[in-house]
Each structure stands twice: as structure tokens, then as C-alpha cells.
PDB file of N, CA, C and O in Angstrom, chain B, residues numbered from 101:
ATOM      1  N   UNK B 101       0.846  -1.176   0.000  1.00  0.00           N
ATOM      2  CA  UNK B 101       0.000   0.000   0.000  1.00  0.00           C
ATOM      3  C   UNK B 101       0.890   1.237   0.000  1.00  0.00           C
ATOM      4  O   UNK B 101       1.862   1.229   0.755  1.00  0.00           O
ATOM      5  N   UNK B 102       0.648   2.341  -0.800  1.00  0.00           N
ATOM      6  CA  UNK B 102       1.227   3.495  -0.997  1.00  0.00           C
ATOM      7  C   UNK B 102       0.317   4.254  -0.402  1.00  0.00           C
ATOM      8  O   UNK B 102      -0.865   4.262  -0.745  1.00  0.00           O
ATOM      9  N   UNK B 103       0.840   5.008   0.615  1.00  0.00           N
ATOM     10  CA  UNK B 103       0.145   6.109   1.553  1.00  0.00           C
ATOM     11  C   UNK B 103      -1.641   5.873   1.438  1.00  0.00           C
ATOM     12  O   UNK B 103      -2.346   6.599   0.738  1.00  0.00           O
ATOM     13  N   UNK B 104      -2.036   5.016   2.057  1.00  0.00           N
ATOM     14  CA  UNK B 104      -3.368   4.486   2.178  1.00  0.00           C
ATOM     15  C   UNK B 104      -4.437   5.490   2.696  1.00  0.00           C
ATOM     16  O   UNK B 104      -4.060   5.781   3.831  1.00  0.00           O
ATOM     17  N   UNK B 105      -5.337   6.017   2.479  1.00  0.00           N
ATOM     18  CA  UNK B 105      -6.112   6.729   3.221  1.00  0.00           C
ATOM     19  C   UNK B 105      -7.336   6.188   3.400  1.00  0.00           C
ATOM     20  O   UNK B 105      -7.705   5.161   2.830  1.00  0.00           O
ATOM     21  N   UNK B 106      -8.115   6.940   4.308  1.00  0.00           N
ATOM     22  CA  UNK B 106      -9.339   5.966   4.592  1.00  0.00           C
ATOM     23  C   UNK B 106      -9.856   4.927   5.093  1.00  0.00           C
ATOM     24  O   UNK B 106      -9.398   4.694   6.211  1.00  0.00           O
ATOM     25  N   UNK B 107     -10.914   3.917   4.605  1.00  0.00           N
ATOM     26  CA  UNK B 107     -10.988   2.700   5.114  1.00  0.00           C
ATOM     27  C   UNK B 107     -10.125   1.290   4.147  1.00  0.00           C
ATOM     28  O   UNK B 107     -10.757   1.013   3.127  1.00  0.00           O
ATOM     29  N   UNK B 108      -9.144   0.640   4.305  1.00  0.00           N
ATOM     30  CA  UNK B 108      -8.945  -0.198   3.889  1.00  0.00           C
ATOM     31  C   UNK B 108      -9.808  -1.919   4.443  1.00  0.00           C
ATOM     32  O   UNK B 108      -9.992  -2.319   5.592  1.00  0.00           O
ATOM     33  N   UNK B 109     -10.202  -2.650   3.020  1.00  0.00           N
ATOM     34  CA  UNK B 109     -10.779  -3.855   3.258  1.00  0.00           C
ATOM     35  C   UNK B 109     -10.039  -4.779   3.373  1.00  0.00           C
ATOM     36  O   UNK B 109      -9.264  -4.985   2.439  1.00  0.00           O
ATOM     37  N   UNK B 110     -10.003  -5.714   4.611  1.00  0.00           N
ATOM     38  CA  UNK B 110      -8.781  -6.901   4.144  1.00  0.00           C
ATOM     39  C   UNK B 110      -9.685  -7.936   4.555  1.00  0.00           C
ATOM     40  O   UNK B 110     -10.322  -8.189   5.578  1.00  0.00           O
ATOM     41  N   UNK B 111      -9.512  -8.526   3.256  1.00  0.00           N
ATOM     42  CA  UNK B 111     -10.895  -9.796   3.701  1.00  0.00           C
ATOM     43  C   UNK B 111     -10.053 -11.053   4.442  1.00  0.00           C
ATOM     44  O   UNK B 111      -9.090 -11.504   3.821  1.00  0.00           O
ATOM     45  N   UNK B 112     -10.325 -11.518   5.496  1.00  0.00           N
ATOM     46  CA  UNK B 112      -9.893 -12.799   5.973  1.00  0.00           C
ATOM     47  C   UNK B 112     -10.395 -14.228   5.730  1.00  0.00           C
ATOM     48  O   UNK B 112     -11.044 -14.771   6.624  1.00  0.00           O
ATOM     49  N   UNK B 113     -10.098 -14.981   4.396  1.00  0.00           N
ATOM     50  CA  UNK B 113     -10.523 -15.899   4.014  1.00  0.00           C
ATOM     51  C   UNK B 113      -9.734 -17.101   3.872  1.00  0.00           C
ATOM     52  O   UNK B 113      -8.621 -16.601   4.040  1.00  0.00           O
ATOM     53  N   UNK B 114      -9.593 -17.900   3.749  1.00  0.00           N
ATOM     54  CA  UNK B 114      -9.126 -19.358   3.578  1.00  0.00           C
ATOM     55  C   UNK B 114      -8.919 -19.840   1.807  1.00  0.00           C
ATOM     56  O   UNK B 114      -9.723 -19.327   1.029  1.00  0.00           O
ATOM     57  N   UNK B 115      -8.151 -20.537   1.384  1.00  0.00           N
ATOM     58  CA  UNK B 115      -8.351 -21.039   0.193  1.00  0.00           C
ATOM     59  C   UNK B 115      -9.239 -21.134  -0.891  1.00  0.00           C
ATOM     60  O   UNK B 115      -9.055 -20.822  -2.067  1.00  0.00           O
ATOM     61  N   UNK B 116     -10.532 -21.754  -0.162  1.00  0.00           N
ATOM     62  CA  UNK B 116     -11.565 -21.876  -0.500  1.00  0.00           C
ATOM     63  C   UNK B 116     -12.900 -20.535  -0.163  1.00  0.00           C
ATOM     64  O   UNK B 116     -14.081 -20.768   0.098  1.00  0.00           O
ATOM     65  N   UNK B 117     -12.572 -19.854  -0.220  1.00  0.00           N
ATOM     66  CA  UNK B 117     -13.265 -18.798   0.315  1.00  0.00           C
ATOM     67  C   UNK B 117     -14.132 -18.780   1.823  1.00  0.00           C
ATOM     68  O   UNK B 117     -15.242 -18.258   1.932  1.00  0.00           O
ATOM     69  N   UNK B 118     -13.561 -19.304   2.703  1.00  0.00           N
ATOM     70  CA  UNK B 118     -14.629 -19.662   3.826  1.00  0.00           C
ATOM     71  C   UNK B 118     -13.330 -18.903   4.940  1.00  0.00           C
ATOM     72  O   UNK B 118     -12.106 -18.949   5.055  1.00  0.00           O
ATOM     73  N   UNK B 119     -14.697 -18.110   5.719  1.00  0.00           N
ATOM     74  CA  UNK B 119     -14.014 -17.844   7.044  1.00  0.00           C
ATOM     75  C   UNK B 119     -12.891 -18.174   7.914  1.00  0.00           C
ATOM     76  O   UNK B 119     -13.038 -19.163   8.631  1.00  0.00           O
ATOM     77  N   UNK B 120     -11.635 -17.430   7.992  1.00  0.00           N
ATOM     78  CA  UNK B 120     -10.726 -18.116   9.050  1.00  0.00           C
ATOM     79  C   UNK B 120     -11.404 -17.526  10.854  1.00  0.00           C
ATOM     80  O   UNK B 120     -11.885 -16.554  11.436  1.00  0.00           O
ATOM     81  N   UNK B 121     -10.940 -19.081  11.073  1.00  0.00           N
ATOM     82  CA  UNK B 121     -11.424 -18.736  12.511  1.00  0.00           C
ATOM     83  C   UNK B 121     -10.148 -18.596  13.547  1.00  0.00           C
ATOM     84  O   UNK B 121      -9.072 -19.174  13.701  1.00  0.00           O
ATOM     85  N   UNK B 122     -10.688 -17.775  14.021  1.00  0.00           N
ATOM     86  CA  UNK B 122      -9.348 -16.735  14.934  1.00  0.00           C
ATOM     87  C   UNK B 122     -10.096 -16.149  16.454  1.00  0.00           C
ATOM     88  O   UNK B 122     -11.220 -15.650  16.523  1.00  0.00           O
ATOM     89  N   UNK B 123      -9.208 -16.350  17.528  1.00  0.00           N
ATOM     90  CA  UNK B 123      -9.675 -15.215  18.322  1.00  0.00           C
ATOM     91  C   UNK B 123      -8.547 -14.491  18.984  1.00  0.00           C
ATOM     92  O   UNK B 123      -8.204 -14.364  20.159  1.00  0.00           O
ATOM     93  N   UNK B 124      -7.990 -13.970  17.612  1.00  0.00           N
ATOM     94  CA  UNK B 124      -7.061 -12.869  18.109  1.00  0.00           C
ATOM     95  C   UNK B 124      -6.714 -12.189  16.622  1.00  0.00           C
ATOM     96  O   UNK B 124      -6.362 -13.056  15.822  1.00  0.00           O
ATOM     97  N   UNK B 125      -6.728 -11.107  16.179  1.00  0.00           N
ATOM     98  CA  UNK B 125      -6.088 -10.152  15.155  1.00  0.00           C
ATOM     99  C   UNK B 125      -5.027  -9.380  15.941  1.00  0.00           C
ATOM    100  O   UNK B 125      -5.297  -8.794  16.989  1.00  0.00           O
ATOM    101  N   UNK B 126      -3.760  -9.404  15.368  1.00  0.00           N
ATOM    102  CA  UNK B 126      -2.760  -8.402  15.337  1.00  0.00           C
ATOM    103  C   UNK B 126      -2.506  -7.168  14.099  1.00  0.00           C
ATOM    104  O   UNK B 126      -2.078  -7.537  13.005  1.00  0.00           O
ATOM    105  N   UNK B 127      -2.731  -6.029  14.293  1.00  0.00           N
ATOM    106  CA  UNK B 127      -2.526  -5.380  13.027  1.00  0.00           C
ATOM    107  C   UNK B 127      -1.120  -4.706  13.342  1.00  0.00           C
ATOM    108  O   UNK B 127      -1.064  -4.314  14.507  1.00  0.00           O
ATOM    109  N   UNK B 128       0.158  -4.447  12.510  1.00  0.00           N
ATOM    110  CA  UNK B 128       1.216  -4.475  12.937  1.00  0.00           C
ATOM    111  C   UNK B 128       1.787  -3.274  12.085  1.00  0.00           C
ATOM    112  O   UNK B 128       1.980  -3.724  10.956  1.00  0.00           O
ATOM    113  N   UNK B 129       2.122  -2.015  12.135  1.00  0.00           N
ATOM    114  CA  UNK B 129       2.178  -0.756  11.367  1.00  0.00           C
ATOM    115  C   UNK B 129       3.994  -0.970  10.799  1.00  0.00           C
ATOM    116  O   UNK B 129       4.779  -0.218  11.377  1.00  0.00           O
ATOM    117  N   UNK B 130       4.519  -1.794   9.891  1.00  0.00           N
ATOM    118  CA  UNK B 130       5.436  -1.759   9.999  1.00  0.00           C
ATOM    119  C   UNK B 130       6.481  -0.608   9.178  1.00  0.00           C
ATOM    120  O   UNK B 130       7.656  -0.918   8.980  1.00  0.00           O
ATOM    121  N   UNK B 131       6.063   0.429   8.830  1.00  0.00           N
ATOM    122  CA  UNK B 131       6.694   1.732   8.597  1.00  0.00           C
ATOM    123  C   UNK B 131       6.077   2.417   8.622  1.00  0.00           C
ATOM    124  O   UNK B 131       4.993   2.035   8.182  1.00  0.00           O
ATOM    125  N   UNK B 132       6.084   3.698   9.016  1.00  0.00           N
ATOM    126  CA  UNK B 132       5.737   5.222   8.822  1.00  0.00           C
ATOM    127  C   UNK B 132       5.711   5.773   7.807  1.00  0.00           C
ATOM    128  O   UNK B 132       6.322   5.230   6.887  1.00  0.00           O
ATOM    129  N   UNK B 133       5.039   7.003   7.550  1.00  0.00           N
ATOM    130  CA  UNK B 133       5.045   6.997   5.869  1.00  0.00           C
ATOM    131  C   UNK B 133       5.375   8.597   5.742  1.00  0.00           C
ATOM    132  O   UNK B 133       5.485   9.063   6.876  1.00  0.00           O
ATOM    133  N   UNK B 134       5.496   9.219   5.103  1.00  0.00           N
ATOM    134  CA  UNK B 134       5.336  10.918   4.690  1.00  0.00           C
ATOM    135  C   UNK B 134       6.305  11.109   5.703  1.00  0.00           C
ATOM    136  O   UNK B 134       5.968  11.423   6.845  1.00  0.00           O
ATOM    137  N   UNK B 135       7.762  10.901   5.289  1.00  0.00           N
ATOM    138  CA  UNK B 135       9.020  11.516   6.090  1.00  0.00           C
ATOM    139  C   UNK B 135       9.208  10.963   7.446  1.00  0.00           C
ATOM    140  O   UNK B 135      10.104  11.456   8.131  1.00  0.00           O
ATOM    141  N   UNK B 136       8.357   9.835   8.014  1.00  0.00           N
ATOM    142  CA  UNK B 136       8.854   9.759   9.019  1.00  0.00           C
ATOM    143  C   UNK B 136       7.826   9.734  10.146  1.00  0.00           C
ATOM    144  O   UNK B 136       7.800   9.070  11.182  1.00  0.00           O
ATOM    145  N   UNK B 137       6.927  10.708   9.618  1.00  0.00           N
ATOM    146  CA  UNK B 137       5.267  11.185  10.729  1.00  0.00           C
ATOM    147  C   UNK B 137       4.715   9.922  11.242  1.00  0.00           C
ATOM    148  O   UNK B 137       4.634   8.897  10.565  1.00  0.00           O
ATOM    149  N   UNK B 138       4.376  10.025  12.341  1.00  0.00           N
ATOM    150  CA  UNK B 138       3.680   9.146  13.294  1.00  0.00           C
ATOM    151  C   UNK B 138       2.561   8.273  12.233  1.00  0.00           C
ATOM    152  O   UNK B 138       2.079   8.819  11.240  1.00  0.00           O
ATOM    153  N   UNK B 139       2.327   7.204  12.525  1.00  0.00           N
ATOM    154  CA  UNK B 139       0.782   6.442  11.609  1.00  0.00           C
ATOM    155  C   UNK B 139      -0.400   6.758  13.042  1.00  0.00           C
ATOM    156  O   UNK B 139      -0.014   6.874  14.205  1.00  0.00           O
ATOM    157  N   UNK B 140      -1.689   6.840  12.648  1.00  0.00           N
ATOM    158  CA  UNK B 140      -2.605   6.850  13.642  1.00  0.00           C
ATOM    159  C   UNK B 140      -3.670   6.035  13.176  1.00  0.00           C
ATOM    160  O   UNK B 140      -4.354   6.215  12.168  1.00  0.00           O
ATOM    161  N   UNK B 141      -3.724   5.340  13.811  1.00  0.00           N
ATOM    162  CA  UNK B 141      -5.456   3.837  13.468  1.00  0.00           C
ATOM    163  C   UNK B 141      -6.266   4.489  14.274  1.00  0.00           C
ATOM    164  O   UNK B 141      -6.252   4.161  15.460  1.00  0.00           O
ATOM    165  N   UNK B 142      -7.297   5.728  13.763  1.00  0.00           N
ATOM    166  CA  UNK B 142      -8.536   6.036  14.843  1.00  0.00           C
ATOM    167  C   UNK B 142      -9.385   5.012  14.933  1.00  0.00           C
ATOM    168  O   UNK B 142      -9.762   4.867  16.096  1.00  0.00           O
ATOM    169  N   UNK B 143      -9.937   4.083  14.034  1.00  0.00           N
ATOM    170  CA  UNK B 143     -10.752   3.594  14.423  1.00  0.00           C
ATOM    171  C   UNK B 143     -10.726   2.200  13.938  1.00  0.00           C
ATOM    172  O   UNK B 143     -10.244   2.392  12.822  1.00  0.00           O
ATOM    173  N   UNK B 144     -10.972   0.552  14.044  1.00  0.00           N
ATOM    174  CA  UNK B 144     -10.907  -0.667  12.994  1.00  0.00           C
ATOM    175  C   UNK B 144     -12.054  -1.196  13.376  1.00  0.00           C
ATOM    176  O   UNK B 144     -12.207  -1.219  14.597  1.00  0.00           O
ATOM    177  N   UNK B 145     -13.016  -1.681  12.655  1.00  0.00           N
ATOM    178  CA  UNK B 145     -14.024  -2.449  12.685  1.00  0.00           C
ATOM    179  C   UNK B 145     -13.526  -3.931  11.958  1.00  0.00           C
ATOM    180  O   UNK B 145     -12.868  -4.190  10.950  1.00  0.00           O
ATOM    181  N   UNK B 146     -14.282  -4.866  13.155  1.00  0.00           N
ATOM    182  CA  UNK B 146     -14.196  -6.484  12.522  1.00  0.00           C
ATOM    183  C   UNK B 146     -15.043  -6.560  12.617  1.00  0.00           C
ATOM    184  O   UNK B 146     -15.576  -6.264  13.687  1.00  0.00           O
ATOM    185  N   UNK B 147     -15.933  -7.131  11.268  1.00  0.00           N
ATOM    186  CA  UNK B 147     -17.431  -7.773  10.752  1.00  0.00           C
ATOM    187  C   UNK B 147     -16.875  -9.424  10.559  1.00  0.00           C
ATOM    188  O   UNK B 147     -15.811  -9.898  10.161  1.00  0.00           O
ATOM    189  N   UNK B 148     -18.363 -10.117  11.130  1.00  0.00           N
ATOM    190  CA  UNK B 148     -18.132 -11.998  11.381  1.00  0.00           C
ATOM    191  C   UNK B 148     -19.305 -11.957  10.635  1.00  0.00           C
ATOM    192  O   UNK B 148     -20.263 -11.185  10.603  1.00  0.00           O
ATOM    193  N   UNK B 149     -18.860 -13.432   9.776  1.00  0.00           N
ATOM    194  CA  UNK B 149     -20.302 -13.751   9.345  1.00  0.00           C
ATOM    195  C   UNK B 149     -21.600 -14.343  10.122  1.00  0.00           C
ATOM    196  O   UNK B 149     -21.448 -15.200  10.993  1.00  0.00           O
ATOM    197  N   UNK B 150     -22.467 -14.009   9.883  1.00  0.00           N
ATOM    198  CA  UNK B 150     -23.915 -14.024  10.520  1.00  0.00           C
ATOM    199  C   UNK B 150     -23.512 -15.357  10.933  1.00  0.00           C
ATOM    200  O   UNK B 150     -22.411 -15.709  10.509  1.00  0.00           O
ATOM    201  N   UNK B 151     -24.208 -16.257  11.731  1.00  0.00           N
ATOM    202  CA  UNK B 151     -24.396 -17.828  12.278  1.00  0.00           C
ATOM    203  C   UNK B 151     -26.016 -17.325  13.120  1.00  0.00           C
ATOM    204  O   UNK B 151     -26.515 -16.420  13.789  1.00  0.00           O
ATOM    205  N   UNK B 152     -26.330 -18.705  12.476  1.00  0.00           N
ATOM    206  CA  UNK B 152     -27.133 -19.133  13.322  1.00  0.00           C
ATOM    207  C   UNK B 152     -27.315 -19.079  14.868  1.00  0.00           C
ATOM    208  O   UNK B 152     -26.229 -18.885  15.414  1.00  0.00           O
ATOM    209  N   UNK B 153     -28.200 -19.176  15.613  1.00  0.00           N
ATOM    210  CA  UNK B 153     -27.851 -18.874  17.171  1.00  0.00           C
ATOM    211  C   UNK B 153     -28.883 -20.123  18.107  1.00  0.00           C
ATOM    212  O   UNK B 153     -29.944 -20.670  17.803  1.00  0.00           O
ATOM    213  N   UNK B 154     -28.380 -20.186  18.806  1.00  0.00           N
ATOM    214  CA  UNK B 154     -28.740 -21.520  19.205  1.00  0.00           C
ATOM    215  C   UNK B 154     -30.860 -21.397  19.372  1.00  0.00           C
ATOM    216  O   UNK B 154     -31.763 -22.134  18.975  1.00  0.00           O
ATOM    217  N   UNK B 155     -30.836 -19.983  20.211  1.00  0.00           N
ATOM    218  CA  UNK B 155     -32.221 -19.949  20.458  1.00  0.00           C
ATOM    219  C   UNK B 155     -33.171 -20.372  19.294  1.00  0.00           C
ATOM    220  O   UNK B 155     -34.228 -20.956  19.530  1.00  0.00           O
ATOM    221  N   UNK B 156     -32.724 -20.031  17.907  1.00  0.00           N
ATOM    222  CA  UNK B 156     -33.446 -20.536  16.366  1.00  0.00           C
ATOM    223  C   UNK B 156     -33.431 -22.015  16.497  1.00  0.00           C
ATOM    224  O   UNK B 156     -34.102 -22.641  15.676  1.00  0.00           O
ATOM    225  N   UNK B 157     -32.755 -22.690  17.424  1.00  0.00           N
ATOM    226  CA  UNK B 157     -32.803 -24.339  17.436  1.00  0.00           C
ATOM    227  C   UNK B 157     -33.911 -24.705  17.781  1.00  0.00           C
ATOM    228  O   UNK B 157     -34.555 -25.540  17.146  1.00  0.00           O
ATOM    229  N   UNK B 158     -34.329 -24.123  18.881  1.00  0.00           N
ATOM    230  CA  UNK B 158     -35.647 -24.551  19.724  1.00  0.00           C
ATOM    231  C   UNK B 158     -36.240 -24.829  18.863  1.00  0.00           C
ATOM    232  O   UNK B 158     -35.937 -24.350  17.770  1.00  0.00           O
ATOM    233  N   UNK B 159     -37.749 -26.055  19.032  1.00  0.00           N
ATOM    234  CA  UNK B 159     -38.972 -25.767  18.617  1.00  0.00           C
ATOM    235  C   UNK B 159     -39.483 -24.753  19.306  1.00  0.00           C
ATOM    236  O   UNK B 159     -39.082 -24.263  20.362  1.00  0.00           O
ATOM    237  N   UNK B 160     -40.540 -24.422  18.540  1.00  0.00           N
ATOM    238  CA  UNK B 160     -41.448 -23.445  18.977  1.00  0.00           C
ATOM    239  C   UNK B 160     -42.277 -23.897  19.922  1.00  0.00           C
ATOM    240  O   UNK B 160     -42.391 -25.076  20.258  1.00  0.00           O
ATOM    241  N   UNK B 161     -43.161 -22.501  20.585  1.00  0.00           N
ATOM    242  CA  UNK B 161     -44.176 -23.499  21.798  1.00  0.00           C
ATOM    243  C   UNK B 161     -45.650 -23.310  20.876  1.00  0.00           C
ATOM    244  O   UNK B 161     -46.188 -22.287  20.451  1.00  0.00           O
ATOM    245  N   UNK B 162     -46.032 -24.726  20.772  1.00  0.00           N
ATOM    246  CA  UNK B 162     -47.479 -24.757  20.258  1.00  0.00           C
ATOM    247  C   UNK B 162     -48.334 -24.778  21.165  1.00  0.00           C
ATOM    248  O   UNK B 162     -49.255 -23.961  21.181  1.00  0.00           O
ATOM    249  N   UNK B 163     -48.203 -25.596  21.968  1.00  0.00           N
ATOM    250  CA  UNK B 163     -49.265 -26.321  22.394  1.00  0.00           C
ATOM    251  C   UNK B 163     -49.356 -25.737  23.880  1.00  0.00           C
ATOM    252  O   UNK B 163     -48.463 -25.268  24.585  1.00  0.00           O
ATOM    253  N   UNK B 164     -50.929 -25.941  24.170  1.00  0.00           N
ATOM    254  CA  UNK B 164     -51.071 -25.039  25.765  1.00  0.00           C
ATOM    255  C   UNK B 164     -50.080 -24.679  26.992  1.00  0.00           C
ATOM    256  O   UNK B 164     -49.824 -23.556  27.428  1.00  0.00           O
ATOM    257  N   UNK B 165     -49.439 -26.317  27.571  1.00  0.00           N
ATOM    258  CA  UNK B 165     -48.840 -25.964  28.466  1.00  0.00           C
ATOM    259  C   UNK B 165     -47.289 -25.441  28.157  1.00  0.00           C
ATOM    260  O   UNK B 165     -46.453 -25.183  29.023  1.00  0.00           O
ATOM    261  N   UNK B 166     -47.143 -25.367  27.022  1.00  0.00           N
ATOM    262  CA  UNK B 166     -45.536 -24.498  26.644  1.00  0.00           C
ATOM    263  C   UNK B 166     -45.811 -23.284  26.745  1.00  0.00           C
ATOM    264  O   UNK B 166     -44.929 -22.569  27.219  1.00  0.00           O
ATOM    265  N   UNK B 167     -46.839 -22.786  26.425  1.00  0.00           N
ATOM    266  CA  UNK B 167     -47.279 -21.167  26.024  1.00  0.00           C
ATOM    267  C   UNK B 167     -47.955 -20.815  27.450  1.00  0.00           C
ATOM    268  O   UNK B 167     -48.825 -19.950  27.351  1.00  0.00           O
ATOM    269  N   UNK B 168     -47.691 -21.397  29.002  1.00  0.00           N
ATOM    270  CA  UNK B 168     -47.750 -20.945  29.876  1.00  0.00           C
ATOM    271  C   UNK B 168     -46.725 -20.362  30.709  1.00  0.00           C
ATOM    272  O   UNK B 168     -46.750 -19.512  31.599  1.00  0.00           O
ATOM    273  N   UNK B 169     -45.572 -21.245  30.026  1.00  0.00           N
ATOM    274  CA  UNK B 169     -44.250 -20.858  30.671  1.00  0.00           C
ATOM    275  C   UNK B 169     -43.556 -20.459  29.918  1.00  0.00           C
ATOM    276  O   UNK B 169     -42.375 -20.630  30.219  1.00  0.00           O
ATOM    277  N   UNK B 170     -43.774 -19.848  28.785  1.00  0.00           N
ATOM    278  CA  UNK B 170     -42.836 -19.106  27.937  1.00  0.00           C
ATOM    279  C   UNK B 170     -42.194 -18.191  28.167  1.00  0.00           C
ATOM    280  O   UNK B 170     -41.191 -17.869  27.531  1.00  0.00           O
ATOM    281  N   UNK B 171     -42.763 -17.477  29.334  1.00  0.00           N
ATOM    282  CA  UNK B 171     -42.344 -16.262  29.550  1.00  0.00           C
ATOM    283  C   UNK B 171     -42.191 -15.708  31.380  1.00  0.00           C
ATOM    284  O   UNK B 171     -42.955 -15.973  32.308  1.00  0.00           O
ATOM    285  N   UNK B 172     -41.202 -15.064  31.388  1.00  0.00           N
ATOM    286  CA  UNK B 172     -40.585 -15.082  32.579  1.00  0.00           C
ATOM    287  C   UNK B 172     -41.671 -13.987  33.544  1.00  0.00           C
ATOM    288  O   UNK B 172     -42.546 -13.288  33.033  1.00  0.00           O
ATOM    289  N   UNK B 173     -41.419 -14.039  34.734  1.00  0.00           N
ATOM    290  CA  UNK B 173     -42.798 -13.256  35.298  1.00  0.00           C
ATOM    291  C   UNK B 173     -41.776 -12.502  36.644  1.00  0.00           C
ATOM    292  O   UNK B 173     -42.297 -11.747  37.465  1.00  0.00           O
TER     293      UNK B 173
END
């Protein structure tokens, strides 16, 4: 990258195009740029792909005595 401005995208993918799974990113500034001047990262956002969540596992409550205790009091 030559003096980058803005938001840069760095997609984290695998071979096959599928998610690497990580629970740790290092981003590592390894030179300074424009004579020497400090680099500054104000801000980095990490986006994960959507998943499923366990509560979508449940069945649903149909039937009378589920739909009495569905809900916390």
C-alpha cells in the first residue's frame, strides 16, 4: 500500500473462500510513511459472518402448556 487513506478492506478468508477462525487479530504498522510522521489507526471495525444462534434451534411453543411458561414473570 502506498500512503493508504481511509478505510482499507482486508478480507480474511481461507483457500476456499470460507471464514478463518481466529480469536485474536494483530494489526502491525510496519513503517511510517510521509518523512517519518507518526501512523494513527482512529478507528478498525471487525465484521463476522452471521451464524445461526442456538435460540433458532428450539422448537417453537405450540401447544397449551408451553405457552404458559414461555415467559418469565
Amino acid at each position: 500500500m502506498v500512503e493508504p487513506s481511509g478505510w482499507i478492506h482486508i478480507p480474511l478468508l481461507d483457500l476456499v473462500n470460507n471464514p478463518i477462525r481466529t480469536f485474536m487479530i494483530q494489526i502491525a504498522v510496519l513503517a511510517n510513511h510521509q518523512n517519518g510522521r507518526d501512523t494513527h489507526m482512529r478507528q478498525i471495525k471487525v465484521y463476522t459472518p452471521v451464524e445461526e444462534s442456538s435460540i433458532g434451534k428450539f422448537p417453537r411453543c405450540t401447544t397449551v402448556d408451553f405457552m404458559m411458561y414461555r415467559t418469565i414473570r
